[in-house]
MIDOSE-1310 file (N, C-alpha, C; in nm, 2 decimals, decimal comma, always signed):
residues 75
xxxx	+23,10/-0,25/-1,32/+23,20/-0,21/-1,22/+23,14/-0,09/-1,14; +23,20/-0,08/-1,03/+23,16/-0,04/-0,94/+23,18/+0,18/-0,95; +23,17/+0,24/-0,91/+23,22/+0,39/-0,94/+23,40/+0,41/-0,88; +23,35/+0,40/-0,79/+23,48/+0,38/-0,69/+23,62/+0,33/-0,79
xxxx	+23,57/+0,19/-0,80/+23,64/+0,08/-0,92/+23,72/+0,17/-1,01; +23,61/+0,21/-1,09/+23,66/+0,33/-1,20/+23,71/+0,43/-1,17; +23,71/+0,49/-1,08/+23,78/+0,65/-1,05/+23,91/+0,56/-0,99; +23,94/+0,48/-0,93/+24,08/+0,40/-0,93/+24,16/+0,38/-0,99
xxxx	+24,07/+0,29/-1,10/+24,13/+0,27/-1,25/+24,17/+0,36/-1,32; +24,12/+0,46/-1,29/+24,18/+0,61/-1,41/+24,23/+0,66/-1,30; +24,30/+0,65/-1,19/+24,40/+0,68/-1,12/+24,34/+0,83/-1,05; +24,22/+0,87/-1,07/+24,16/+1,02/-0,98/+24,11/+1,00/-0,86
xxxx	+24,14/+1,10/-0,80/+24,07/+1,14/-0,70/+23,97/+1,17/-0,69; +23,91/+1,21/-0,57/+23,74/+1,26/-0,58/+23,73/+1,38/-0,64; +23,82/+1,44/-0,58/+23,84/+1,61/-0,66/+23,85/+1,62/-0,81; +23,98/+1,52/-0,81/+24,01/+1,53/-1,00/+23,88/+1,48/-1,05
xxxx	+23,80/+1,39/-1,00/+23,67/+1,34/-1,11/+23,57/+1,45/-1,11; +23,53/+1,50/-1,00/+23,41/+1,58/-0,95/+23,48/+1,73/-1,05; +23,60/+1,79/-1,01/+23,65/+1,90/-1,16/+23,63/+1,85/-1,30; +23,66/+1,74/-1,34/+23,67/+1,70/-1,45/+23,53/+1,64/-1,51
xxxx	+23,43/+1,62/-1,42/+23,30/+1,62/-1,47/+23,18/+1,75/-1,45; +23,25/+1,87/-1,34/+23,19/+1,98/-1,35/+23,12/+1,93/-1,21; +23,13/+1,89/-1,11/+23,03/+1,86/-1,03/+23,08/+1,85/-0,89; +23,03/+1,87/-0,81/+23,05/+1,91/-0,62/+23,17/+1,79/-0,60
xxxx	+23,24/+1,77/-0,51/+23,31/+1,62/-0,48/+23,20/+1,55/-0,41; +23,13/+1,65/-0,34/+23,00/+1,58/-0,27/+22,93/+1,51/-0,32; +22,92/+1,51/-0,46/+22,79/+1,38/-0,54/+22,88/+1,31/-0,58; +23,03/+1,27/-0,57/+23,15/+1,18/-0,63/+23,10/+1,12/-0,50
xxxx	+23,12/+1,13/-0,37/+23,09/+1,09/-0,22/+22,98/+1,03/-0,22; +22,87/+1,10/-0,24/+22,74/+1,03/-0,24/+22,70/+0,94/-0,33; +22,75/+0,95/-0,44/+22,72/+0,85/-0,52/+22,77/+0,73/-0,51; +22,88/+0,73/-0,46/+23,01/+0,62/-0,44/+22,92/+0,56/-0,34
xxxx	+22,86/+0,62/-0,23/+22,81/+0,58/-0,09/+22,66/+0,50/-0,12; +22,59/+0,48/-0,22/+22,51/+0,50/-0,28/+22,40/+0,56/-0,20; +22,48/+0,69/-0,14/+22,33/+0,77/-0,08/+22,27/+0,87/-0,19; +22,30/+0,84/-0,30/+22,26/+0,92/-0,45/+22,26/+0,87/-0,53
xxxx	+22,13/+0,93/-0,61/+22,14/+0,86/-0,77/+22,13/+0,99/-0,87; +22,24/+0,97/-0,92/+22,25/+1,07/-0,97/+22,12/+1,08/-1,12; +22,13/+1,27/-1,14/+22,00/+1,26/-1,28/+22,09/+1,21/-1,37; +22,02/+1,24/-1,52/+22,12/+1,14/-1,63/+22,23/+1,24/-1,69
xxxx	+22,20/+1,37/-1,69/+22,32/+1,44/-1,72/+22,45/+1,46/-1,64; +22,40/+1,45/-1,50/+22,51/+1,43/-1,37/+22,63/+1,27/-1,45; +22,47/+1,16/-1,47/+22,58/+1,03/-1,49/+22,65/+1,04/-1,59; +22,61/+1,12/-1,71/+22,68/+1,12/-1,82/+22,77/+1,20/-1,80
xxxx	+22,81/+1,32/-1,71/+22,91/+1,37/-1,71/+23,04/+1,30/-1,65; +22,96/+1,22/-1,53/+23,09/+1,16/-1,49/+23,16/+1,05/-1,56; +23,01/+0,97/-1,61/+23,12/+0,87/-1,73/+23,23/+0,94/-1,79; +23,16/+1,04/-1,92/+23,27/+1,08/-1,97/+23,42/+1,16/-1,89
xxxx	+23,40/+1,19/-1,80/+23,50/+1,24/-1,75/+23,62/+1,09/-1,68; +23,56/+0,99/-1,67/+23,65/+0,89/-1,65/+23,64/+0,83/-1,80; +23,60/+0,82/-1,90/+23,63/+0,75/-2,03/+23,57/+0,67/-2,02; +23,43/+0,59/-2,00/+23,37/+0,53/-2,00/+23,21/+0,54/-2,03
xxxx	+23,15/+0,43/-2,03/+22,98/+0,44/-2,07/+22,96/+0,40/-1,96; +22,82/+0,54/-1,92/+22,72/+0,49/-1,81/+22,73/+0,38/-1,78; +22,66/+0,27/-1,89/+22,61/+0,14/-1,86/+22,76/+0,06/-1,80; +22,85/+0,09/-1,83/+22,96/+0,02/-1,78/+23,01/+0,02/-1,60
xxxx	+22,93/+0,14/-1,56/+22,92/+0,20/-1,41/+22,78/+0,14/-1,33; +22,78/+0,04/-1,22/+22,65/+0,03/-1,16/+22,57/+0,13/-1,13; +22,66/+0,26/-1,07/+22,54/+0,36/-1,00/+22,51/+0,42/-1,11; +22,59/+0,45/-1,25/+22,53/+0,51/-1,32/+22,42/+0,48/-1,39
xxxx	+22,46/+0,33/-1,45/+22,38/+0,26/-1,56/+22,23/+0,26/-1,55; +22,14/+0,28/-1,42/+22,01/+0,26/-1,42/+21,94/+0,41/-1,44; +22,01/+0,54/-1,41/+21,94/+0,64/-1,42/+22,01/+0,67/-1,57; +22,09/+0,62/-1,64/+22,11/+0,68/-1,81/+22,00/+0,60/-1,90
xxxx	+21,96/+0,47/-1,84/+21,88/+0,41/-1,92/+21,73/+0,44/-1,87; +21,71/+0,50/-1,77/+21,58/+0,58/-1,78/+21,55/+0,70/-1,83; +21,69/+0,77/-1,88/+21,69/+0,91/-1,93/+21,66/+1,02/-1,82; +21,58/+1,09/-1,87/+21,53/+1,17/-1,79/+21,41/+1,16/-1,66
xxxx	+21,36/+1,03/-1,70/+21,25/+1,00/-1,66/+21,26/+0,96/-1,50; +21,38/+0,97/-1,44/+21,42/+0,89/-1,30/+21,34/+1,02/-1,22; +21,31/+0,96/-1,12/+21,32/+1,03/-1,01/+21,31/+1,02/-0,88; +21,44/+0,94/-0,87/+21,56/+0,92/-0,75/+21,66/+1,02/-0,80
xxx	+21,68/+1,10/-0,62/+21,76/+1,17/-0,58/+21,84/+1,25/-0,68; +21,88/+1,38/-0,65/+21,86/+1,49/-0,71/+22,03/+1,52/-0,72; +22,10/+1,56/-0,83/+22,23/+1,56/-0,86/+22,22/+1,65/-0,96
């Protein structure tokens, strides 16, 4: 599913997700836009802040399963 998808689904805003995972609304924006990929602690924060696994999220699922090791764009 898509990010967007999910921040729907749990009924948040860009604000409520971006507070609720500790992060700018601006990487909720960019990431959604996919002008970002976020690092793996960025994706892991937003999963859990929508209740979900990375892997369950497109933009997240490719930089959690590289770990740390990505290095696309900076979050």
């Amino acid at each position: 599913m898509k990010l967007r998808e999910a921040r729907h689904n749990a009924f948040l805003s860009i604000r409520e997700l971006a507070s609720r995972a500790g992060v700018a609304p601006r990487t909720i924006v960019e990431v959604e836009a996919g002008r970002r990929v976020p690092y793996f602690v960025t994706a892991r924060k937003i999963a859990h802040a929508l209740g979900v696994e990375p892997r369950d999220i497109e933009e997240l699922a490719a930089r959690t399963a590289e770990g740390f090791e990505g290095k696309a764009g900076a979050t």
